[in-house]
C-alpha positions as semicolon CSV with decimal commas, in nm:
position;residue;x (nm);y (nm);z (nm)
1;X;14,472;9,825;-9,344
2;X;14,524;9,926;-9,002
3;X;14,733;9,602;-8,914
4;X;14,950;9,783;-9,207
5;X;14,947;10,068;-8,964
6;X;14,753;10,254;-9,226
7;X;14,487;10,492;-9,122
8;X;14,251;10,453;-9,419
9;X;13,934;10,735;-9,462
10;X;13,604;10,645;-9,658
11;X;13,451;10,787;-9,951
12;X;13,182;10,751;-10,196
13;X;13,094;10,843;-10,543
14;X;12,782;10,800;-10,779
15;X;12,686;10,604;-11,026
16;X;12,940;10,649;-11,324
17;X;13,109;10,933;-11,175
18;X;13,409;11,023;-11,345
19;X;13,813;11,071;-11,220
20;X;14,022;11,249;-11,545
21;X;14,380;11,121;-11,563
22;X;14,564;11,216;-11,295
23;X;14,835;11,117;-11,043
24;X;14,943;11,167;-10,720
25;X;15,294;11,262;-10,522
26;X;15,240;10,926;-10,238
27;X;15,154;10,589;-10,250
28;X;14,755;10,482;-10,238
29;X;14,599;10,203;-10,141
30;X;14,223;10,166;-10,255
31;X;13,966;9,898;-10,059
32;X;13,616;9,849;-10,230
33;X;13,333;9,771;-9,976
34;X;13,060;9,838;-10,213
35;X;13,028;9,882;-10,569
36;X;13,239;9,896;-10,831
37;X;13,533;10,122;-11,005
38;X;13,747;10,091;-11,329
39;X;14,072;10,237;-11,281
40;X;14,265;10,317;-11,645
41;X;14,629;10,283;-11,652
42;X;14,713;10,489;-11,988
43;X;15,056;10,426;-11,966
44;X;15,087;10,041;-11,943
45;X;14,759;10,039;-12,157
46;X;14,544;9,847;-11,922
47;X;14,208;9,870;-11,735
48;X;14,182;9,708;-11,409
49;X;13,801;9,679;-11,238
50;X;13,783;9,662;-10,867
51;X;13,476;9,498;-10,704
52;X;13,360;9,499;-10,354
53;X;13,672;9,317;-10,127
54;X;13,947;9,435;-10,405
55;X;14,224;9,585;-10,317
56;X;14,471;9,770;-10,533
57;X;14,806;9,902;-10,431
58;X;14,869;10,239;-10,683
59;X;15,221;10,371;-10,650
60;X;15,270;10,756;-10,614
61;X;15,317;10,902;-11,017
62;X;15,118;10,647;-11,162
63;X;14,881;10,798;-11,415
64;X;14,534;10,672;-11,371
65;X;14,194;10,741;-11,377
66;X;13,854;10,614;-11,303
67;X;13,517;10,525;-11,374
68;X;13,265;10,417;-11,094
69;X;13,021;10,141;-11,183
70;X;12,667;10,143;-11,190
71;X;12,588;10,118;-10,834
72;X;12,827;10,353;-10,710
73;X;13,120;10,277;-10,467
74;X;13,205;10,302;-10,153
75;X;13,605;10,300;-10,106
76;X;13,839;10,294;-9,807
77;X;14,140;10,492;-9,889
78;X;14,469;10,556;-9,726
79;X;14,827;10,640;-9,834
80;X;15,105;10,512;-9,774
81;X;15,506;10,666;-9,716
């Protein structure tokens, strides 16, 4: 991420912890170290699961939300312009 000249943060939920849908006004980028997390698309009708060394690129208004696996996660996040 930072050869991207991103300047991602960490963060961590619990064990199924829950996101409601939701979007966001800037692009995201999402890196799993640890655990798990099940991202819902509603509008294109998909679910996507990130494991540990996923990445997923969300672009800003995309309606999502999320579901954190069993063993928690640990995420680096950043955003980009």
């Amino acid at each position: 991420m930072s050869d991207e000249g991103l300047s991602p943060y960490s963060w961590s939920n619990g064990p199924h912890d829950i996101y409601a849908a939701h979007s966001h006004s800037y692009n995201k980028v999402i890196y799993v170290v640890q655990g798990s997390l099940t991202f819902g698309l509603p509008e294109l009708g998909r679910q996507l699961t990130l494991k540990a060394g996923d990445r997923l690129d969300l672009p800003a208004g995309t309606i999502h939300d999320a579901v954190v696996g069993s063993q928690g996660v640990t995420c680096l996040e950043a955003h980009k312009d």
